[in-house]
N, C-alpha and C positions, 0 to 999 in steps of 0.2 A: 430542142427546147423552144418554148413559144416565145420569142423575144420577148424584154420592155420594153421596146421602142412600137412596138405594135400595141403591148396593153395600155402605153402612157395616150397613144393616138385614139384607141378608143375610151380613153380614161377623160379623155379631154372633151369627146363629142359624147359621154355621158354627163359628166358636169356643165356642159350647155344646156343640154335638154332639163336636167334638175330644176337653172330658176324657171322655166317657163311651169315646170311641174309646181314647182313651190306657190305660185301667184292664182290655182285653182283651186276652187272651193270642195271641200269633204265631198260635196254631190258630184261636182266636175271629175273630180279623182276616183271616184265610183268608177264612173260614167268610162271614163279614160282608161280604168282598168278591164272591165267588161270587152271595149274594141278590140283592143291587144290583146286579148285572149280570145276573143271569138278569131280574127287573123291567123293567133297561133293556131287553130282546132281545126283552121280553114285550109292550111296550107302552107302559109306563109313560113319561108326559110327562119328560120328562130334568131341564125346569127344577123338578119335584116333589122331582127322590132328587139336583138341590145340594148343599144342606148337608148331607147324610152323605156323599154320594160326596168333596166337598171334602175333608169332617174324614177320611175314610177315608186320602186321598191325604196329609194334611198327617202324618197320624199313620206311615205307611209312609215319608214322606220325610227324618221324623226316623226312625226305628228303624234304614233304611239308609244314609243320609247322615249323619246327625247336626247337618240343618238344618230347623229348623222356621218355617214363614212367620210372617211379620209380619204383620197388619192389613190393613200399604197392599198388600199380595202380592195378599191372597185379595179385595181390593178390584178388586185388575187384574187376576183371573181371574172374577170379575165381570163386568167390564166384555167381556173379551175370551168370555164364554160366551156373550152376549146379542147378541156379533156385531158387537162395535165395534174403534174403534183404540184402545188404550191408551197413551196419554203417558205411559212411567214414564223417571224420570232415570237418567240412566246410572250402573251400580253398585248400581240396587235392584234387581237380584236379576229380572233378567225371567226368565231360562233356568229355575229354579223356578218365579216365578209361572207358566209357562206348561204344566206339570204338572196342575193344577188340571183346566183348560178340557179339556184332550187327553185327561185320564184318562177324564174324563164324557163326552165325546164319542165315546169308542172304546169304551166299554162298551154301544153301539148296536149295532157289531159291523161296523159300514159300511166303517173304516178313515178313517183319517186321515192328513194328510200336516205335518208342520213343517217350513217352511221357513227353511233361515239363506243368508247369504249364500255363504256356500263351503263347498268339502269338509272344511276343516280344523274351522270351526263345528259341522256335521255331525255330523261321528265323535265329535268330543270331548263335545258334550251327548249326544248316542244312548250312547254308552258310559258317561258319569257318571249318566244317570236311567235307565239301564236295569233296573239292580237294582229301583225303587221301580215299576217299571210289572210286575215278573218276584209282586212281593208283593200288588200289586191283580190278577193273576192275568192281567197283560196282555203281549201279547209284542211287539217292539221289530226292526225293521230299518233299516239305513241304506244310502242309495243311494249308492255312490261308484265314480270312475273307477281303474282298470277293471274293471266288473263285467259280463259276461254276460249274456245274454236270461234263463236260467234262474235266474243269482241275484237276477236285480232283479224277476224273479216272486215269487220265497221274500218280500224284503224288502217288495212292494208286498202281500202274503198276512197278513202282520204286523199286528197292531192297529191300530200305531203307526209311522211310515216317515219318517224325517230323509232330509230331500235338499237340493241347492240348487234353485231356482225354475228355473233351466235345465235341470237332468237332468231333473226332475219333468216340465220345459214338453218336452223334447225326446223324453221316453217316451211322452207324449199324443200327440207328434205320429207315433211310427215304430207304435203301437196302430193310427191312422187308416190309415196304407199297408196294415200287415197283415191290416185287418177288409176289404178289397178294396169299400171306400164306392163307391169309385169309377167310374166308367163304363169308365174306360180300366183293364181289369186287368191287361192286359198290359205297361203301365210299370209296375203294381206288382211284377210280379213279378218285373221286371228289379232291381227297385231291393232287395225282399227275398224272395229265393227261400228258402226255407226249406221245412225236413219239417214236417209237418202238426201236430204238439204244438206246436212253433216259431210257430204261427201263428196262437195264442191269444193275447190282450193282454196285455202286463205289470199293469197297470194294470188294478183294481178299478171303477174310477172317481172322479168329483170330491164327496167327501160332504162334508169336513170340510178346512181347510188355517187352520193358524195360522203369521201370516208375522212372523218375525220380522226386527227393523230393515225394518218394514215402508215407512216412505218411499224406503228405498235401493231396493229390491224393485218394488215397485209404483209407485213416481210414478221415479225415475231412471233403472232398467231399462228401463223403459215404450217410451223413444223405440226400442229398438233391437229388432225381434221376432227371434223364434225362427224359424229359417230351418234347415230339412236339405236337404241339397246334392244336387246331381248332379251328381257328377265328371262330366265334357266334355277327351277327350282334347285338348291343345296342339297342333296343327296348327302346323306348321313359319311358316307366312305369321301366323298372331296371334304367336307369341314374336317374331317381328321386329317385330313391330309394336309392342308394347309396347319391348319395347329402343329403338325408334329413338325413340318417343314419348317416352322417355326423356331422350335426348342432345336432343333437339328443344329442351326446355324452356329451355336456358340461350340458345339466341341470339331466345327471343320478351322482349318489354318490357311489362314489367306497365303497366296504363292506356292502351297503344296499342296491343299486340296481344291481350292478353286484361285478362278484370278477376275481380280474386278480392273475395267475399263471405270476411269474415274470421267472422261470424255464421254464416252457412250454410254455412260449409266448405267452400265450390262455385267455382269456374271456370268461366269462361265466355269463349272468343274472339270477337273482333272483327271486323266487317265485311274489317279492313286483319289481320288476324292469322290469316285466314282463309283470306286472298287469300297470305298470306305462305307459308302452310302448303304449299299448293297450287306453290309453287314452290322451295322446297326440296326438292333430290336425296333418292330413296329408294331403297331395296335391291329389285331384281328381284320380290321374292316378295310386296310390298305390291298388286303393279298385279293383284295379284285381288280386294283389297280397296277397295268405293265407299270414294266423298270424305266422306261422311257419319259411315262411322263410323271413319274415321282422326280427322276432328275430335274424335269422344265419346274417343277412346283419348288424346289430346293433353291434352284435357281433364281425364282423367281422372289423366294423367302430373301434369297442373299441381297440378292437386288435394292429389296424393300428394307433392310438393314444398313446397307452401306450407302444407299443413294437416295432417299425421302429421310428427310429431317423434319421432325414434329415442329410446329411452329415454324419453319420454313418453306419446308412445299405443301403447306399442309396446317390444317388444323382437325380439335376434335371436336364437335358440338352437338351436344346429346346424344351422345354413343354413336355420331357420325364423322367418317372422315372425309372432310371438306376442301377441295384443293383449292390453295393460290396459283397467281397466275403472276408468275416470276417479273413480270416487266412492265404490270401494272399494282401486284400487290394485293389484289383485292379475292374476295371469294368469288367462286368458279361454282357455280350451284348448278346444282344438276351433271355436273362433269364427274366421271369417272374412269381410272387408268382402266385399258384391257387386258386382255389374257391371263386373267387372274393377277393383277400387283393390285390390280383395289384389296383385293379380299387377301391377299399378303402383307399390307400395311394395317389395316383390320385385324389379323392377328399379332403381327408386331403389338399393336395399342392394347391387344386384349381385350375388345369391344365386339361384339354381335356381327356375325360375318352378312354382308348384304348379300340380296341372290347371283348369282353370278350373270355377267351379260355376254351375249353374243350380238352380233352386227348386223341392224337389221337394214340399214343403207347409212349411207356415209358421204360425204363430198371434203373436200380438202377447199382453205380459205382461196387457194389461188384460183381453182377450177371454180368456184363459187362465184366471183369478181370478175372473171375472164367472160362469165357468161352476159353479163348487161351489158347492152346496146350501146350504154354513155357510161363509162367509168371516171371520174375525179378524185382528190385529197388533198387533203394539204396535214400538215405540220411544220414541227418546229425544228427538224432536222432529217429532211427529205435526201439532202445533199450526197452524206455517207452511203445511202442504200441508193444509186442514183441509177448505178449499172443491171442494180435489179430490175428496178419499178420499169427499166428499161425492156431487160429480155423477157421480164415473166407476164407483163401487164402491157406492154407497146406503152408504158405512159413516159412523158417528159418529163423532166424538174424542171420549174423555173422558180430561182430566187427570189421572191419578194423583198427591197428595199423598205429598213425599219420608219417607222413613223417618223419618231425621234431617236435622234443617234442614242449609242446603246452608252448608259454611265456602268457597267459592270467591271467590278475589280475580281482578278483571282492574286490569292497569296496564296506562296511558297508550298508545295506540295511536301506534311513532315509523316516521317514512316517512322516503324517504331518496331521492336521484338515482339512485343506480346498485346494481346488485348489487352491487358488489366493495364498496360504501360500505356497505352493508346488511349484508355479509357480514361483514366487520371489529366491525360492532355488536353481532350475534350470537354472534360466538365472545368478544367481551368480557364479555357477559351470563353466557355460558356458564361462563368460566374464574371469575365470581365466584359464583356459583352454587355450582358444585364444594365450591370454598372452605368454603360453607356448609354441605358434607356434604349438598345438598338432591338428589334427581335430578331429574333433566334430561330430558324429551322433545321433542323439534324434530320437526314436525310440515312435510316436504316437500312439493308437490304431484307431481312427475314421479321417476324414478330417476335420472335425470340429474342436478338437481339434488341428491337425497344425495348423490350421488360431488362434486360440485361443494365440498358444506359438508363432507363428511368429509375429499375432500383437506386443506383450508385446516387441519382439527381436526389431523392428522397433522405436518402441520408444525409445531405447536404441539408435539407431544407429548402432546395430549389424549386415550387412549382413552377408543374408543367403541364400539356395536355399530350396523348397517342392518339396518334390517326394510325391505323391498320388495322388489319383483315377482320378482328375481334369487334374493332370499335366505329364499323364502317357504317351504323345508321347513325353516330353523330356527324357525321362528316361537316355538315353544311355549319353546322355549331361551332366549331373546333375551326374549322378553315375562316371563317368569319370573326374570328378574336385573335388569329395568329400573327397581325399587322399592329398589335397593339404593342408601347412601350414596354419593353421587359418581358415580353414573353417567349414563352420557350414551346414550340410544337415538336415533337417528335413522331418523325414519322417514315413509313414503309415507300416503297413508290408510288403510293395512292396519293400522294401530295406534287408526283413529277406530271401528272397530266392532266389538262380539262383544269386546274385548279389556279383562280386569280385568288392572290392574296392580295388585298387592301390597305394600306397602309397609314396609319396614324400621322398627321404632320408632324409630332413631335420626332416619332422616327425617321421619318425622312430627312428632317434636318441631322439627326444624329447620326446618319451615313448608310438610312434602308435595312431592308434583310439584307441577313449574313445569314447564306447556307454552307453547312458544317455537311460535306459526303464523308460517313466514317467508314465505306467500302467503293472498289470501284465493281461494279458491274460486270457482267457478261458481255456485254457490248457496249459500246462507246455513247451509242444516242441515249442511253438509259441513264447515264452519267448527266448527257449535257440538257435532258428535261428537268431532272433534277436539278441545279444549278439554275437554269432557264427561272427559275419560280423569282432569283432576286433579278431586281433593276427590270422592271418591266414599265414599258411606255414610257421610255426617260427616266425612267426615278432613278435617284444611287441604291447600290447592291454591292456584295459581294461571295466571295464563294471561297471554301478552303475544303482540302482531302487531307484526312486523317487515314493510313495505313497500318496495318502490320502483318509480318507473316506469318500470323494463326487466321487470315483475311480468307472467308469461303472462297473465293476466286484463286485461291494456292492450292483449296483439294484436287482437282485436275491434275494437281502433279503426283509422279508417283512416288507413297509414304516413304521410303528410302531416302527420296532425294529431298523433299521437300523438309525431315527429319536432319539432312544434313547443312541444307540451308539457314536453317535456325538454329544450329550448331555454329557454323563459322559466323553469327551474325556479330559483330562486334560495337554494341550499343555506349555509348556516354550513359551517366548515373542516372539521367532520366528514360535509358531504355530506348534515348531515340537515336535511328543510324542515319546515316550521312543522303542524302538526295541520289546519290548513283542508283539508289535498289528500288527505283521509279521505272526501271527502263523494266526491269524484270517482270512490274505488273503489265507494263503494257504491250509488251510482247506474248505474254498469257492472253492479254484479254482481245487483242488480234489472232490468237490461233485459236480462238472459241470462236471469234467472228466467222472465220472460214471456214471449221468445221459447221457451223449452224448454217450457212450457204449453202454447203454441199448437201446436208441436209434434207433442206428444200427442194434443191437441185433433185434430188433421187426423187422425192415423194414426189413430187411432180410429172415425170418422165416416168415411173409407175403408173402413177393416175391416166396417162396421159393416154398407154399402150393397153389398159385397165378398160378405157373409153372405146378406144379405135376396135378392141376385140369383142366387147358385147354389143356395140352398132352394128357389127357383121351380123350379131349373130341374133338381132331384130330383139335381143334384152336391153332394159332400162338399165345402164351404166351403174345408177349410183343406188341401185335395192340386191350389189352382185350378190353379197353374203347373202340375203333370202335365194336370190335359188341355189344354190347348193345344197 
């Protein structure tokens, strides 16, 4: 870990250097910054010209923002120069601290990348510090959909380059086609024919990347890699096959003819569900297809039954199935599951089957990150993943100390038998709340459930606004009125990250946001970003969880048990049961943790041996599925 005592010592001989920064004129500060950057281009050790390039950057952030960092700021640009994670709490100001690190880093001249988690985090920091990188003499691009070969050249050409970790991860990988690595050039060319200027790389390469809400990024992301497709035309005999795989599902019997992993997401048939398969009637056009993989396609039917919840992992938009991204909430464009569970959730929905894909290269988030020269991040709960960020990245955590001491309350965590009974507690909470002029954030897990808690709100007469997956081009509208007196946001985990809510003075005096979690998570930091949104920067806040065991985070158990746990539950008339059956979710949501570890663990250590076998074998690692 990079100490404090080291960042607070260069924390100090960067705020010298500042006033002498401050008492220079617009031209001088030109001038000033021009040196320092030709020094940096020149040679000059980067961690030597810190403390002026900082104070340089601090003094340019005030003159065109008119915010100037704080201590514990240039403490976590500190931390994050020397190559570590940075723990700062939510609300201290990371999107500036990370100005700092980027400015020194891109007056090397190499390019640099910042990562947030979406487009809308993206544009909106690349647009607000672009001014202050325009005054250190630096220039600024942002990667967004839809942008073109030629303009994600310009943006990747830019000192400085905002993307998400997917556009970034998926430009690395269409670079790999284009530089024709490959043995097989002839699928590359299939896949990107292009004129010959077209067939230079967007991409500079990996010198510098500072990820922000870096655990979301790097350890969540992690299990799912970066996969670009190869459409594979529908042939008449797979769409039936999927359709009937389909209809199949409802006359097999869970535990006799197949058996679902509620952990692994996975299906599996049965000796006797096998035998069953095999003699139920099929459509003429199957008998070109073996016994083997009508099972995988059954299998894979069941999958998409038991394990994607519409409006949970998933939405449908214009006869498309559009995935979320479980631990940010938001849509996932362009993403699709493989081995056929796209086009098995597609028939579930009874929508238009897409064409099927195959792998035309692929990289995994860790092997992506592991590759750049200077890797950094920060968030708001580096701490929990600390042994990761350790073995998978060599990075440190170090703690950044809050601004101002934290004013956040939690109250009594209350559980309850059913949702309807959980439901009825929440909009009680809510309506007194109100009352108090306090605002109100509810914090959902899926979009289903908002619609679920906003109907009940409606009935009431309560408005309110939904941030999720559906209503994510209001965002900046919605997020911007959520601090006002009385109001009610509900919302998905697009409200747990990147997101400053503002607050009203009258709310503040009336005791801040109160965030309402009406599920706990998968993992513990998705909880405490969530919760992170009240009492930021000093203000009062508070936080309370609403339970019950009908709670997504119980399907993991198997229906037997979980059927008999809500049998012995012995609730009071309002359905609610006693605080002991606290320990029960968080014992669940620690044996998700480590399963999603392990997880990673494996994909890694595959990629890893994936790598070391096609280096031998003088193949481009990450185009393996094109030669095959």
């Amino acid at each position: 870990m990079i100490s404090l005592a080291y960042c607070r010592h260069v924390t100090r001989q960067v705020l010298s250097r500042s006033k002498r920064m401050a008492a220079l004129s617009d031209g001088e500060l030109h001038s000033e910054g021009r040196r320092l950057q030709w020094e940096a281009r020149g040679g000059t050790a980067l961690k030597r010209l810190l403390p002026d390039v900082f104070a340089l950057a601090i003094e340019a952030s005030t003159r065109e923002l008119g915010m100037t960092h704080y201590p514990v700021q240039i403490m976590g640009g500190v931390a994050l120069f020397e190559g570590g994670i940075a723990e700062m709490q939510t609300g201290e100001g990371k999107t500036l601290t990370a100005v700092l690190p980027t400015a020194l880093r891109a007056f090397a001249g190499k390019g640099c990348h910042v990562l947030t988690t979406n487009d809308y985090l993206a544009q909106r920091d690349a647009s607000q510090m672009r001014p202050v990188y325009e005054r250190l003499g630096l220039t600024t691009g942002c990667i967004q959909q839809p942008l073109d070969t030629a303009g994600r050249r310009a943006a990747y050409a830019c000192d400085i380059t905002y993307g998400t970790a997917s556009e970034i991860g998926f430009d690395f990988l269409r670079d790999r086609l284009r530089s024709g690595a490959s043995a097989n050039s002839d699928k590359r060319r299939e896949l990107f024919h292009r004129d010959s200027a077209e067939e230079a790389p967007v991409q500079r390469g990996q010198y510098f990347a500072l990820v922000d809400e870096a655990d979301s990024i790097l350890v969540d992301e992690a299990r799912t890699p970066l996969i670009i497709g190869l459409e594979l035309p529908n042939r008449p005999a797979m769409v039936s096959l999927y359709r009937w795989a389909n209809q199949v599902v409802a006359q097999l019997e869970r535990g006799n003819d197949f058996i679902y992993d509620e952990k692994r997401r996975s299906a599996f048939l049965t000796d006797h569900g096998c035998r069953k398969i095999v003699l139920i009637s099929k459509p003429a056009l199957l008998d070109s297809i073996d016994t083997e993989r009508i099972y995988q396609h059954v299998e894979k039917a069941l999958t998409a039954y038991f394990g994607f919840t519409l409006d949970r992992d998933y939405i449908v938009v214009d006869d498309e199935v559009v995935i979320v991204d479980e631990s940010t909430g938001r849509q996932m464009d362009g993403r699709k599951w493989q081995d056929g569970l796209h086009q098995a959730v597609e028939a579930k929905e009874a929508i238009p089957l897409s064409p099927q894909t195959g792998s035309g290269a692929r990289v995994t988030i860790q092997t992506l990150f592991r590759r750049y020269e200077h890797l950094a991040g920060m968030t708001g709960t580096a701490a929990v993943a600390r042994r990761e960020f350790k073995r998978v990245y060599k990075r440190k955590v170090t703690v950044i100390p809050t601004h101002r001491r934290s004013r956040r309350t939690g109250l009594p965590t209350r559980i309850f038998a059913t949702q309807a009974a959980k439901r009825e507690a929440i909009l009680q909470e809510i309506t007194r709340l109100v009352t108090q002029k306090r605002a109100v954030l509810v914090g959902t897990p899926s979009v289903s459930a908002s619609h679920a808690l906003s109907a009940r709100l409606e009935e009431e007469g309560l408005a309110h606004s939904i941030l999720n997956a559906v209503q994510h081009e209001q965002e900046a509208r919605i997020v911007e009125k959520a601090g006002l007196p009385g109001r009610i946001t509900i919302a998905t985990n697009m409200a747990g990250r990147g997101t400053d809510i503002l607050l009203h003075e009258m709310v503040r005096e009336a005791g801040g946001l109160h965030v309402i979690a009406t599920e706990m998570h998968s993992s513990k930091r998705i909880d405490r970003q969530l919760i992170g949104r009240a009492a930021r920067q000093g203000d009062p806040g508070s936080y309370q969880f609403f339970l019950s065991l009908q709670d997504e985070l119980l399907t993991v158990l198997p229906p037997q048990k979980l059927h008999r746990l809500q049998r012995s539950a012995r609730a009071n008339r309002s359905g609610e049961l006693s605080s002991g059956w606290l320990a029960m979710f968080q014992r669940i949501q620690r044996r998700l943790e480590k399963l999603h570890i392990k997880q990673r663990k494996q994909m890694l250590k595959q990629e890893q041996e994936q790598l070391k076998k096609y280096n031998r074998m003088g193949l481009d690692p990450f185009l393996e599925l094109v030669e095959n």
